[in-house]
N, C-alpha and C positions, 0 to 999 in steps of 0.2 A: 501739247501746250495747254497751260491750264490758263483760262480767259476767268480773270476776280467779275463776278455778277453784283450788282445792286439788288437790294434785298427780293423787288420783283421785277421783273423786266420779261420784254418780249426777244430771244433772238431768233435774228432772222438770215437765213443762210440762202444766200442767192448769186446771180451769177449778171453781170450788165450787160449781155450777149443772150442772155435766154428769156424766149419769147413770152414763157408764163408770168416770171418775174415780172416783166415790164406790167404785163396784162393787170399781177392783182399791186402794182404800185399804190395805186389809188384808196386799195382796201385794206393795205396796212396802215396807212395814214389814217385812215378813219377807226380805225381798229386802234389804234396809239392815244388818239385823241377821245375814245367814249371810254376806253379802260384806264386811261390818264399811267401807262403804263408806259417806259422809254422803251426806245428800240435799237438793241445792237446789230448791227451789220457785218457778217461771218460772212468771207467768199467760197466760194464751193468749186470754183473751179470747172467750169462745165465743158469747155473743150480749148486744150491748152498745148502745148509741147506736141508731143508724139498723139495726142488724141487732140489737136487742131485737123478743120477738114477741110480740102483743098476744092474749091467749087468750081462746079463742071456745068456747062447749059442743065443737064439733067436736074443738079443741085439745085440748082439756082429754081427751076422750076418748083422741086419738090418743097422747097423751103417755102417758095410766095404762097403756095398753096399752103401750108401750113400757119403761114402767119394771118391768112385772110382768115381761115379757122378759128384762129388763136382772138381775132381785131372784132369778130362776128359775137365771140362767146362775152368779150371781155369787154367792149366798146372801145376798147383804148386805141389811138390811129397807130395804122402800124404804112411805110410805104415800100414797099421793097429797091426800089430804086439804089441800095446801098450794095445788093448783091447783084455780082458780076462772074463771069466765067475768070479763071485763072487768079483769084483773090483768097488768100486763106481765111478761114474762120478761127480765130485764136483769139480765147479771149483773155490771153493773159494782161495784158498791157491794159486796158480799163479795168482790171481786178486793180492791179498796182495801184490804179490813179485813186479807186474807191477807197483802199489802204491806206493811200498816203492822206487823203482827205480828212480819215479815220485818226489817225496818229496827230492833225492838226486841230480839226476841229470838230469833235467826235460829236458834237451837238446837230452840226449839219452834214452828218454823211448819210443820212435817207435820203435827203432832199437832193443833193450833190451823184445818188446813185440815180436817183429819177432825170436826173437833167442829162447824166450819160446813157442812159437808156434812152430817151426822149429824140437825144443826136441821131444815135443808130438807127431804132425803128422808125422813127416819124420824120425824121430831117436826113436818112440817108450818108450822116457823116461816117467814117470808118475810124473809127474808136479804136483801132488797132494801131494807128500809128500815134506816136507819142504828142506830135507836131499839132496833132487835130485834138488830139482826145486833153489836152494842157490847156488850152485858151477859155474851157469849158468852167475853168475856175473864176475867170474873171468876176462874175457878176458876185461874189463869195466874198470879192476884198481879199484875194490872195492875188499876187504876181504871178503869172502864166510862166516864165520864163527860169525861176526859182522853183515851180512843182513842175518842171519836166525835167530842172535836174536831181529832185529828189525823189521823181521815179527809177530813174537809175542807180539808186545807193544800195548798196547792200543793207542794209538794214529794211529799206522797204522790200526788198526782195525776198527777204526773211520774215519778214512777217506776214506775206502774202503766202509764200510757202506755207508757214505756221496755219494759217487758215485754212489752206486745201487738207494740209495732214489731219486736222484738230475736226472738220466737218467728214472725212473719209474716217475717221475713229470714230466718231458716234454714230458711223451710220448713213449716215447722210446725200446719198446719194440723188435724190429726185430733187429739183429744186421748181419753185421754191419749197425750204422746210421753213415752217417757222415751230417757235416751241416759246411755251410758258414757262419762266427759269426763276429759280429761289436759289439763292447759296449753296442749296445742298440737293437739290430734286428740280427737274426737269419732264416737263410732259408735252410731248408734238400736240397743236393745233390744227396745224396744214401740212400734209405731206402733196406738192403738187398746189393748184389753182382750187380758190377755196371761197365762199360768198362771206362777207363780213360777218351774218347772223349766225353761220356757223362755228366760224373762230372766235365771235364772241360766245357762242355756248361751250364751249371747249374750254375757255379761259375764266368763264363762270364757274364753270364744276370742278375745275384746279384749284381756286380757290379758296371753295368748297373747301375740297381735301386740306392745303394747309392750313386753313382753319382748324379744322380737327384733329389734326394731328399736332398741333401745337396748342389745344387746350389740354 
């Protein structure tokens, strides 16, 4: 699927179930605000369908361990309190809600992807059911009960599909990516968790290039 870019823009391919995302939330915002550059939001899909993983004591362990990792490196709070034995990990259903956010009001769905991240890691909620992960629009000035049923349309289905296939065709695999985009050329900033000074060097030297290559 081909995604129409503004002339320069940040996008940013990530996943509101995965632990890095949440972690550099904060430093893509600031990364948005000192490059005065928008930011699209591309789901990637990180464990969904047939590659959702069904948590076992073991799980549940290895993950809290991972996310004290992830909370240490990152400062962002993380509580694991949300993972439990016999609970799938699927993050399809908050990709959908991020989409459908996207398709309404594409100006706050950074902010709207931080606030479903924000449930799961820090508040424990399970963003995987429709019922929990819908109410989360309230403070947006959307109706809760009108976007859980336009999480179920096909159209939002399809265009979250569109997004796993469109970030697995370029590649895309480690999230978060972000990437510095022009209409016609695109260059990764951050493959993975990344400190603002260096995805602002990375989007300085892009720059660069379209500069020169457009004189």
């Amino acid at each position: 699927m081909h995604y129409p870019l503004s002339m320069q823009e940040i996008v940013y391919i990530a996943d509101p179930m995965c632990s890095w995302c949440w972690a550099i939330a904060p430093k893509v915002d600031q990364l948005s605000a000192e490059t005065e550059l928008p930011v699209r939001v591309v789901m990637g899909g990180l464990r969904r369908g047939p590659d959702a993983v069904e948590m076992t004591p073991r799980a549940v362990a290895t993950w809290t361990a991972h996310w004290q990792k992830v909370a240490s490196t990152s400062g962002q709070p993380f509580d694991p309190v949300g993972l439990r034995p016999d609970w799938i990990y699927d993050t399809h259903v908050p990709s959908l809600a991020v989409v459908a956010m996207r398709e309404l009001r594409p100006d706050l769905t950074v902010e709207f992807l931080s606030r479903v991240q924000r449930a799961f890691f820090s508040e424990g909620k399970d963003v995987t059911d429709r019922t929990v992960v819908a109410p989360l629009i309230e403070p947006f000035d959307i109706d809760p009960e009108g976007f859980e049923v336009l999480l179920g349309t096909p159209h939002i289905e399809k265009a979250t599909l569109d997004d796993y296939g469109w970030a697995q065709g370029i590649g895309a695999t480690a999230f978060p990516t972000l990437m510095f985009a022009t209409k016609t050329w695109a260059r990764a900033i951050a493959i993975g968790y990344a400190t603002v000074e260096n995805m602002r060097a990375q989007v300085d030297a892009a720059r660069v290039r379209v500069a020169e290559e457009s004189s």
